[in-house]
N, C-alpha and C positions, 0 to 999 in steps of 0.2 A: 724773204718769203718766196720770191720769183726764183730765186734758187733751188729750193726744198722741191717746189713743183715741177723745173724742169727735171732736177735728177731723179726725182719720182717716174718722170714722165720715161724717162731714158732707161730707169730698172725697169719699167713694167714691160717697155719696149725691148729689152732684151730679153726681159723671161716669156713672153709673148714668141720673138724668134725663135731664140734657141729650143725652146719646147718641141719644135718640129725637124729638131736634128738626128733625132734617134736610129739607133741603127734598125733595120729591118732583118725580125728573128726566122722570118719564111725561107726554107733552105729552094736552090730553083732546081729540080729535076723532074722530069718526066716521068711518072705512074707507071705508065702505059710501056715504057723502054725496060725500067727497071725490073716489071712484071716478066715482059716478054725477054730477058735476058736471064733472069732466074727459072722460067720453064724451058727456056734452050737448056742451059748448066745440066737441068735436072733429068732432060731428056738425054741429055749426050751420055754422061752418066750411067743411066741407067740400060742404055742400049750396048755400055763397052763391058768387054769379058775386064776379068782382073789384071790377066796378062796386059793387056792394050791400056787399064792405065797405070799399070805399074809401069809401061815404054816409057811416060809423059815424067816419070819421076829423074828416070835414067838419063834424059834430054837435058844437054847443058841451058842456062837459064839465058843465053841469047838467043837458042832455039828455039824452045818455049816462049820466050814473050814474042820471037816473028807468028810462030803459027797461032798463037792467041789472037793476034793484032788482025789476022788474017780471016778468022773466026768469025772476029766481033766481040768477042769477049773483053770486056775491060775487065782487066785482072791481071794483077804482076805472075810474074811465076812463081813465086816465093810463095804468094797468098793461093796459087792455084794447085803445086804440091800439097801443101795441108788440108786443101780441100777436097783434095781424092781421099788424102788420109783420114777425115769428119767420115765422107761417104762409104769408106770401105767396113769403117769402124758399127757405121749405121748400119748396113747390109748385116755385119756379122753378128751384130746383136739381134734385129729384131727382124731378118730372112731377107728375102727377095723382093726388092720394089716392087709394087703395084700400083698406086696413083698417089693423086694429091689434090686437097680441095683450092680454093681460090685462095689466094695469097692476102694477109691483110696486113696494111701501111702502118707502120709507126715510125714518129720522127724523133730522135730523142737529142741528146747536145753530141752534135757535129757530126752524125749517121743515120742511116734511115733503117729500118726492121723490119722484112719480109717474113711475114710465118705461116705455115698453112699447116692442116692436121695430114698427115699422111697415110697412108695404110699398104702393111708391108704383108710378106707373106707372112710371119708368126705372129706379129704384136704391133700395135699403130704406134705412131713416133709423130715426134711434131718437127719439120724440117723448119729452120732459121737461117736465112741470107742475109750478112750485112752488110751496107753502102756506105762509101762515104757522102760524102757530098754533093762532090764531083761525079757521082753517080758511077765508081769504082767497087768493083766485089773487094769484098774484104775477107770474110769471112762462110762458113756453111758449116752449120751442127746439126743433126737429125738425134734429135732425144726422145730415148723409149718411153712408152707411158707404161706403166708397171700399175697391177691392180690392188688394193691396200693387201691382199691377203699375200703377193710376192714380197711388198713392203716389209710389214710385218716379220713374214720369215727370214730375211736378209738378215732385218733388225733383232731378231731371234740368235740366230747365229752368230752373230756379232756380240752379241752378249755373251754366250757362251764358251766364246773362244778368248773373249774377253777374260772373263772369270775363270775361266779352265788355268790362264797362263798364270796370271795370279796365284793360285792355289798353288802350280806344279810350283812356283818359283817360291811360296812362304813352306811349301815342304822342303826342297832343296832347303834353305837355309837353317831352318830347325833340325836337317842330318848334321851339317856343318856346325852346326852349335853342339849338339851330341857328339859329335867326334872330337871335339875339341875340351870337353869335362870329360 
């Protein structure tokens, strides 16, 4: 019986420890860095002509990561090419930077999500910077926000070229069955 109790005593005591081993899911980076690191990107950006950053593409990628490093940008050059190319793609879709609201945090598994509503010269976009962990750019998409009625008509078109190609394509083979009786 003195047996039963201590090894009781000894499991409760270990699931008592071990309870308190858990890993901690809070990722550690600064708000305040990542914020002000994402309005620099957005700011440099948006001050350089196309020329100046198409230079940054042409820079071999030891170049780019010294003047990045030099910046303060934490960002590969691999990850900061693509990122001109997000921003140029933004610009030509929906016009000319003009601002951007406050940035809001989200943390998701193993990055962090910067988004703010943006407003361009033609059409507002929603600009998204992502982090690692280590509180490294990763990423930058600026996505148009389109109004149901552009929707719509896209999805219109799409339709119709949809069913146009069908049609030209069951005519085509209905000649080829005719030519062939």
């Amino acid at each position: 019986m003195k047996k039963r109790i201590s090894l009781l005593a000894v499991l409760l005591a270990l699931v008592f420890v071990l309870s308190g081993c858990s890993e901690s899911s809070e990722a550690d980076y600064d708000k305040e860095t990542l914020i002000s690191q994402a309005d620099a990107l957005i700011s440099s950006f948006s001050q350089m002509s196309s020329e100046e950053l198409d230079a940054f593409k042409d820079v071999n990628e030891l170049q780019l990561n010294l003047t990045l490093l030099q910046s303060g940008f934490n960002v590969d050059a691999a990850n900061f090419t693509t990122m001109i190319d997000a921003w140029e793609a933004g610009v030509e879709e929906c016009g000319d930077y003009v601002e951007h609201d406050d940035f809001k945090v989200e943390e998701s598994s193993g990055s962090i999500m910067l988004t703010s509503d943006a407003k361009y010269k033609d059409r507002d976009a929603e600009i998204t910077i992502e982090f690692s962990e280590d509180s490294k750019m990763l990423s930058f998409t600026a996505s148009a926000k389109y109004t149901m009625g552009e929707i719509l008509k896209k999805a219109g078109l799409n339709t119709v070229l949809g069913m146009g190609t069908v049609f030209v394509v069951l005519i085509f083979i209905s000649f080829i069955i005719s030519c062939l009786v």
